[in-house]
C-alpha positions in Angstrom: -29.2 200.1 -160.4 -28.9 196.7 -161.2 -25.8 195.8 -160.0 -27.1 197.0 -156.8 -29.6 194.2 -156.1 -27.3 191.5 -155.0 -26.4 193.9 -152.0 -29.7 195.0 -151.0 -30.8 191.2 -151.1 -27.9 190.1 -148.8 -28.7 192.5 -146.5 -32.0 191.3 -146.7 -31.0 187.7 -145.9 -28.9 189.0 -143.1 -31.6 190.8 -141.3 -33.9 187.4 -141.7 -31.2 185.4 -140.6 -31.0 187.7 -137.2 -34.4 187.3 -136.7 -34.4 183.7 -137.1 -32.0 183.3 -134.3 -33.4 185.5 -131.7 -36.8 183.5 -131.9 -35.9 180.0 -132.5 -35.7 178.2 -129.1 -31.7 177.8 -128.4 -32.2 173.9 -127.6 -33.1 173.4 -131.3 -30.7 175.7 -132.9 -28.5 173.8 -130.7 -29.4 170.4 -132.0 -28.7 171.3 -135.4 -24.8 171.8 -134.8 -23.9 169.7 -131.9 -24.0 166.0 -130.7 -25.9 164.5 -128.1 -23.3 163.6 -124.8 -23.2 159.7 -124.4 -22.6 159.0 -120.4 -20.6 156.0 -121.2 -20.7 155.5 -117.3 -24.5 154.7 -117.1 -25.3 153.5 -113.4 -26.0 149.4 -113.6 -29.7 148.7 -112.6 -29.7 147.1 -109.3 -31.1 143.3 -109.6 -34.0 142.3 -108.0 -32.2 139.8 -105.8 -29.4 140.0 -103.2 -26.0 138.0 -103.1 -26.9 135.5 -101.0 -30.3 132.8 -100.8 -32.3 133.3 -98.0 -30.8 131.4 -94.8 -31.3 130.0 -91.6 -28.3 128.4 -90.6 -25.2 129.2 -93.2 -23.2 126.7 -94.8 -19.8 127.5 -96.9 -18.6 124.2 -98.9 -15.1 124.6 -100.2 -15.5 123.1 -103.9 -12.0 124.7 -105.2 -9.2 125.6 -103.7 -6.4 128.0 -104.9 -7.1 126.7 -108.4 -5.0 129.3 -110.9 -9.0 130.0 -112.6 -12.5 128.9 -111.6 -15.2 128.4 -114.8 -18.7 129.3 -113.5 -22.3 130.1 -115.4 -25.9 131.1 -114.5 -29.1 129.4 -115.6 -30.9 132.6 -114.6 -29.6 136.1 -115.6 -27.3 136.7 -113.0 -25.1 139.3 -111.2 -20.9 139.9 -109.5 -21.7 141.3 -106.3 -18.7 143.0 -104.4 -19.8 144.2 -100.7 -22.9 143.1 -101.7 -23.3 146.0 -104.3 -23.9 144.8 -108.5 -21.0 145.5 -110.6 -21.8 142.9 -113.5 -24.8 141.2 -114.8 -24.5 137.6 -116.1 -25.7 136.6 -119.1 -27.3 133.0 -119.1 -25.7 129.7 -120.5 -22.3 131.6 -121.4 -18.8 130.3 -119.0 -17.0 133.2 -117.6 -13.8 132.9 -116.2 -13.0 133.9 -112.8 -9.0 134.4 -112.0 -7.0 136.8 -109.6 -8.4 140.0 -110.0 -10.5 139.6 -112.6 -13.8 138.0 -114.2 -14.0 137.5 -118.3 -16.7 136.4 -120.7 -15.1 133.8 -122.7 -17.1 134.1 -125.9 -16.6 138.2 -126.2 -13.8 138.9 -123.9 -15.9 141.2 -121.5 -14.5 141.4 -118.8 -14.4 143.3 -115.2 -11.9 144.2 -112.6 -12.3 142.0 -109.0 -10.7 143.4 -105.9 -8.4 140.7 -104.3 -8.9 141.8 -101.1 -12.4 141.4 -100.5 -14.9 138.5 -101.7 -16.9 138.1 -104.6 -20.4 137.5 -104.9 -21.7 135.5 -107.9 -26.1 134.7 -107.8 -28.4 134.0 -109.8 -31.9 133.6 -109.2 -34.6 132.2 -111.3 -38.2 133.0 -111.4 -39.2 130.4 -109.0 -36.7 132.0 -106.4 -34.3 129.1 -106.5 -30.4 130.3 -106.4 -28.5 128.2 -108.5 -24.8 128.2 -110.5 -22.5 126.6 -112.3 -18.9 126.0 -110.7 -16.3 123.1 -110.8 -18.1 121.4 -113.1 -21.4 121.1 -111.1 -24.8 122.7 -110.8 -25.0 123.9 -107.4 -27.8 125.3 -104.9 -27.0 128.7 -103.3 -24.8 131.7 -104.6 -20.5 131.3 -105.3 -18.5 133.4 -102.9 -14.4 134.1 -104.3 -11.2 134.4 -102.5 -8.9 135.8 -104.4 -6.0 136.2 -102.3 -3.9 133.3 -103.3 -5.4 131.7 -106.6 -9.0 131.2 -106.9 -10.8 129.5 -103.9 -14.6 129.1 -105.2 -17.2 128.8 -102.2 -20.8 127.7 -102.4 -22.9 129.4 -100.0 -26.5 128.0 -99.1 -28.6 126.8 -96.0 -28.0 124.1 -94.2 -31.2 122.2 -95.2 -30.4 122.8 -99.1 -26.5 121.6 -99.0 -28.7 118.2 -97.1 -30.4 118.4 -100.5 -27.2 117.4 -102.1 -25.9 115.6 -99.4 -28.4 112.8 -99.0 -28.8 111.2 -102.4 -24.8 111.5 -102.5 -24.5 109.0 -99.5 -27.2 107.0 -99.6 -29.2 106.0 -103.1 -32.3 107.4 -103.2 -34.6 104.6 -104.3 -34.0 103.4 -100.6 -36.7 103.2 -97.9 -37.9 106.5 -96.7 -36.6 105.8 -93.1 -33.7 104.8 -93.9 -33.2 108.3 -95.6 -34.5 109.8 -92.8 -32.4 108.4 -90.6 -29.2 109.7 -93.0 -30.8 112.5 -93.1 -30.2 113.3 -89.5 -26.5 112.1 -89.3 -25.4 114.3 -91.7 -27.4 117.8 -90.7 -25.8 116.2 -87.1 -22.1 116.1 -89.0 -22.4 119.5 -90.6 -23.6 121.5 -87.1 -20.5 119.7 -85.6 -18.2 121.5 -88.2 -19.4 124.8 -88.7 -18.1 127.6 -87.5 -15.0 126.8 -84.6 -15.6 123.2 -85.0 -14.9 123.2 -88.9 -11.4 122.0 -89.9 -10.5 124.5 -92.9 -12.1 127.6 -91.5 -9.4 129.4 -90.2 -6.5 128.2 -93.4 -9.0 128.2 -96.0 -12.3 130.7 -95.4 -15.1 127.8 -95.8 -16.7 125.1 -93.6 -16.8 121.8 -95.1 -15.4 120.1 -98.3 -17.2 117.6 -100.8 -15.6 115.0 -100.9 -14.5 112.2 -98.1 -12.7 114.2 -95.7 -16.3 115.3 -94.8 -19.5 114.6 -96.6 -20.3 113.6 -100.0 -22.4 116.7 -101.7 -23.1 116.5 -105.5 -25.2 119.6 -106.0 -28.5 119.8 -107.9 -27.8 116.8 -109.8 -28.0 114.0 -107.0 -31.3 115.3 -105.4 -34.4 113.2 -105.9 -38.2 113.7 -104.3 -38.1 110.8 -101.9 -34.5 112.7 -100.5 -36.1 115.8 -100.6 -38.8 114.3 -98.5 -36.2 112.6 -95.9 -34.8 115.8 -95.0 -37.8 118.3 -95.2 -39.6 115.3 -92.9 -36.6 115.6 -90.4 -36.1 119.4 -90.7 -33.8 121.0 -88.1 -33.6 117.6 -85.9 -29.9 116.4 -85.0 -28.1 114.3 -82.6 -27.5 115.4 -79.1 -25.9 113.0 -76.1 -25.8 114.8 -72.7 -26.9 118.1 -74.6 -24.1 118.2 -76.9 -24.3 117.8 -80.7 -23.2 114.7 -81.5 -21.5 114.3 -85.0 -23.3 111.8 -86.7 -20.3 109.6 -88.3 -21.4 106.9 -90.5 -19.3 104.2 -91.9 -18.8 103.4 -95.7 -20.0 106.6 -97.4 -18.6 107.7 -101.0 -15.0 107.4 -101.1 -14.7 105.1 -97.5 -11.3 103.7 -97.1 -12.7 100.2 -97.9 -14.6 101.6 -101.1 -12.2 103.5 -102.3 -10.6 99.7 -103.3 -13.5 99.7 -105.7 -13.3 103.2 -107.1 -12.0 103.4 -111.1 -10.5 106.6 -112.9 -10.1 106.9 -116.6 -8.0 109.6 -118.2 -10.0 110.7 -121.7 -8.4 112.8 -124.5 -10.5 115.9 -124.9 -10.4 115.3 -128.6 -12.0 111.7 -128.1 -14.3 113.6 -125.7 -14.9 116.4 -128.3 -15.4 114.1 -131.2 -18.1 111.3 -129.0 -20.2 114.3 -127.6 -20.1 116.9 -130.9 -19.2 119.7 -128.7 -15.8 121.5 -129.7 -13.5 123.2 -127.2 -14.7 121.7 -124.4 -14.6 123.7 -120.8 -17.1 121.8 -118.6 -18.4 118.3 -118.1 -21.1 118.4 -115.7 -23.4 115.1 -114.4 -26.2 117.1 -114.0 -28.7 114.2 -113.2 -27.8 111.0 -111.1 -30.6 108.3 -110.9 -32.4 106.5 -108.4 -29.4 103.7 -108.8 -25.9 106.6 -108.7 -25.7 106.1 -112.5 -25.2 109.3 -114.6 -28.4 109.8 -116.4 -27.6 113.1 -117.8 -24.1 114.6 -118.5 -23.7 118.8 -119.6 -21.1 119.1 -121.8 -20.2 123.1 -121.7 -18.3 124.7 -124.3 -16.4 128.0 -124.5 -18.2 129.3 -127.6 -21.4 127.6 -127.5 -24.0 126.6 -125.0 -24.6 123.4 -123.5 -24.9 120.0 -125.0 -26.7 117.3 -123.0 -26.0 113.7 -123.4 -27.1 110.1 -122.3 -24.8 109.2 -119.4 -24.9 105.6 -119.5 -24.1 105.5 -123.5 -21.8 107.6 -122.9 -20.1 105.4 -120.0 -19.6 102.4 -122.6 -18.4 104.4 -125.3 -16.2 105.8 -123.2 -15.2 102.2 -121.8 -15.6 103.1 -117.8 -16.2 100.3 -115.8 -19.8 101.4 -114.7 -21.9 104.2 -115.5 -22.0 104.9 -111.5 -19.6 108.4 -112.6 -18.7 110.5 -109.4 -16.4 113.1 -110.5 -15.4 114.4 -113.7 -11.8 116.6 -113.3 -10.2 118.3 -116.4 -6.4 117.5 -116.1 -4.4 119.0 -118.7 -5.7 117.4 -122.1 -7.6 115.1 -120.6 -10.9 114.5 -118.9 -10.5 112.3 -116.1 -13.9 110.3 -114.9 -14.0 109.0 -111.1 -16.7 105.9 -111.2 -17.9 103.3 -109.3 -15.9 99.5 -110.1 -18.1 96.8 -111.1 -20.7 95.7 -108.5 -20.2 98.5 -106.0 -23.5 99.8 -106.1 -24.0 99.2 -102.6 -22.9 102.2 -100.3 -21.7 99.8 -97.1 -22.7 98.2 -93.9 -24.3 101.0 -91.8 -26.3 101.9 -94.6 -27.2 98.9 -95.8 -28.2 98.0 -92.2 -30.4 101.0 -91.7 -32.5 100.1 -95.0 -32.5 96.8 -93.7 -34.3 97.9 -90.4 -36.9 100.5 -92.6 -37.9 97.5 -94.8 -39.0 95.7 -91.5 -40.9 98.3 -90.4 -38.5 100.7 -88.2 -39.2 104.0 -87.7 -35.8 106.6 -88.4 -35.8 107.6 -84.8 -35.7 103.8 -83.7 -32.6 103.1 -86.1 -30.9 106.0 -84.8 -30.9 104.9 -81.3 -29.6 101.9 -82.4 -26.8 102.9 -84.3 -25.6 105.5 -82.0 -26.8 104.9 -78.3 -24.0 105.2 -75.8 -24.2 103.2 -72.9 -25.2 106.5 -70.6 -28.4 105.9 -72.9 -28.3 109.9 -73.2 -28.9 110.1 -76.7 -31.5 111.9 -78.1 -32.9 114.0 -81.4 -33.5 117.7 -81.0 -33.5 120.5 -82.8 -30.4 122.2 -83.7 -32.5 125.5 -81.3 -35.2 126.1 -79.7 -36.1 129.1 -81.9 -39.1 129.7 -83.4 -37.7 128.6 -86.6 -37.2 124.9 -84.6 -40.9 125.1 -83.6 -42.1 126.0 -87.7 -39.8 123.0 -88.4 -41.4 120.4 -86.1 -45.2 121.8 -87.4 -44.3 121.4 -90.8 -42.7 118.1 -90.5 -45.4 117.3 -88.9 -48.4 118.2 -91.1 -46.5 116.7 -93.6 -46.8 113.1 -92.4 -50.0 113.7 -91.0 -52.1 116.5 -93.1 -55.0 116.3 -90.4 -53.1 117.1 -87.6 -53.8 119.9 -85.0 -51.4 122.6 -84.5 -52.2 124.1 -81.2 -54.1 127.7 -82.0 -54.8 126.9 -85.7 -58.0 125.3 -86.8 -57.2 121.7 -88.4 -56.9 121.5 -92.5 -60.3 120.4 -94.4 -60.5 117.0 -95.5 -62.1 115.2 -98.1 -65.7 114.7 -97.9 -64.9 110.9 -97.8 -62.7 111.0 -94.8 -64.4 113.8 -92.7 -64.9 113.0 -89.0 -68.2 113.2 -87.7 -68.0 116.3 -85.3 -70.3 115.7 -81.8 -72.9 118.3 -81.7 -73.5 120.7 -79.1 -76.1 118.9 -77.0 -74.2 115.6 -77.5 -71.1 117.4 -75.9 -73.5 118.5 -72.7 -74.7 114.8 -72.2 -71.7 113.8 -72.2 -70.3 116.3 -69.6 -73.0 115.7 -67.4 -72.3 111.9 -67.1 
């Protein structure tokens, strides 16, 4: 009898073991003896922002051209956009690499594939809505656009009146008079109008509308832009040369990198370990000027590097250590183990006669319309400012220009802005209004 026990208990555990599996729910029993799937192709969440900034009139500036890579960073978390859908997100402060078919984190070796025959989208946005990124060695406004067809062609994209952001301060020193800006202000919104589209010179060989250099206008990005430029071309919004009704490109002499000041431009070639070992930054990828001041001197140079983030240091120190001949730095190029510098030669802080001239003409009291007309009247006398349309855009423009200068004006179907209690008009009353209709 005893040895029968074992039996009749295994039967026993048998039975409860049936039971047990008909009632328990089959998701648990299921748990207990296989893995959860992992989709390792999780859909990307889609950004809050688009590819490109908001625009009114599109600008593409060429800043590289068939380079064999591009180096570009976000400030903001950012996103690669191709056909405008999200295929990456950006991590802030970290260089990727951009080259023929491909994008690559340089600190993990992430990287993604690119499609060579279609363009690439880089933006960021940051919580204030302002587009910005890194490229070239430069902080720019607006979003990056890639070519990848035949090396890397790197493209900022933005609105006309932001690339005049960059533009202004870059030809004209920004501590000049406020008219004087103005006035540069409208040659070089005139300049760009001329060149877009069919009347750009690299559109149809390169993709893009303008370069930054000389061979069209000078445009240093975020770092050149100041309050009283920002001022000068939100004051002037949308107005441009016409003569006879057709845009007139507003050339100007002796700009950055003029024929005659090019005589007094300097380059330095620096060793990137000399570089390394001044700024305390090791393996050096970017050297950015990412503040000018109110003089063209470098106030603030980025020094990127490929594991760590930025480093910012004191341009002007920097400039002596470095022994350039001023601290007026325009262009910083990496050419093979070097860091070559582009700066100003001694005592050419001056930006040339036309300029000069204009500021001359603000100081005693000229309005910007009044020096335009006298730098570029034709005899036919047909000159005139207008806006690039006569959209309602153009019309917003000329009413926020206007309140602007004049906070009190009246915009025709809006009721005027309060003033202070100080400067408030008396008002006639009613009865004063019908005495004075009936005299």
């Amino acid at each position: 009898m005893s040895g029968q026990h074992p039996h009749r208990f295994e039967r026993i555990f048998a039975v409860v073991l049936a039971l047990f599996a008909l009632f328990w729910p089959d998701s648990v029993a299921l748990s207990a003896t296989k893995k959860p799937e992992v989709d390792k192709q999780q859909p990307l969440l889609w950004p809050s922002f688009g590819p490109y900034p908001p625009m009114v009139h599109p600008v593409r500036i060429g800043i590289g051209t068939r380079a064999s890579v591009a180096r570009i960073a976000v400030w903001s978390p950012g996103w690669v956009f191709v056909d405008n859908r999200p295929v990456m997100s950006l991590k802030p402060q970290v260089i990727y690499q951009v080259s023929p078919g491909r994008i690559t984190e340089l600190a993990t070796g992430r990287s993604f594939p690119l499609p060579i025959d279609r363009r690439t989208q880089i933006a960021s946005r940051d919580p204030y809505g302002t587009y910005a990124v890194w490229a070239n060695n430069r902080w720019w406004r607006g979003s990056l656009e890639f070519i990848l067809t035949r090396g890397v062609t790197t493209i900022n994209l933005l609105d006309l009146e932001d690339y005049l952001q960059g533009v202004v301060p870059s030809e004209m020193p920004a501590s000049w008079q406020l008219e004087a800006l103005k006035s540069q202000a409208v040659a070089a919104r005139s300049y760009a109008v001329a060149h877009l589209g069919k009347g750009s010179k690299w559109l149809n060989s390169e993709g893009f509308d303008l370069v930054p250099d000389v061979r069209d206008q000078a445009y240093k990005g975020l770092a050149a832009e100041a309050p009283s430029t920002r001022i000068a071309v939100y004051q002037t919004q949308g107005i441009i040369l016409k003569d006879a009704g057709r845009i007139k490109p507003g050339f100007y002499r002796a700009t950055v990198g003029d024929y005659y000041e090019n005589l007094n431009i300097r380059t330095k070639s620096v060793p990137k370990a000399t570089l390394e070992r001044l700024t305390g930054v090791s393996g050096i990828v970017g050297v950015t000027v990412k503040k000018w001041d109110a003089n063209l001197n470098a106030h603030t140079i980025q020094v990127m590097g490929s594991k760590r983030g930025a480093k910012e240091v004191y341009g002007i120190a920097l400039a002596k250590m470095l022994g350039l001949s001023t601290a007026g730095i325009l262009d910083v190029k990496e050419e093979g183990n070097n860091w070559v510098f582009t700066c100003r030669g001694p005592g050419n802080g001056a930006r040339g006669l036309s300029q000069h001239g204009a500021n001359t003409l603000a100081k005693n009291g000229w309005r910007y319309e009044q020096i335009l007309q006298h730098y570029y009247q034709d005899p036919d006398g047909q000159l005139r400012l207008e806006f690039i349309d006569r959209s309602s855009w153009a019309a917003a423009a000329a009413a926020a220009a206007a309140r602007y200068r004049n906070p009190a004006v009246r915009i025709r179907g809006q009721s005027p802005p309060t003033k202070p209690a100080a400067e408030e008009e008396e008002e006639p009353s009613d009865k004063e209004k019908e005495k004075k209709d009936e005299e």
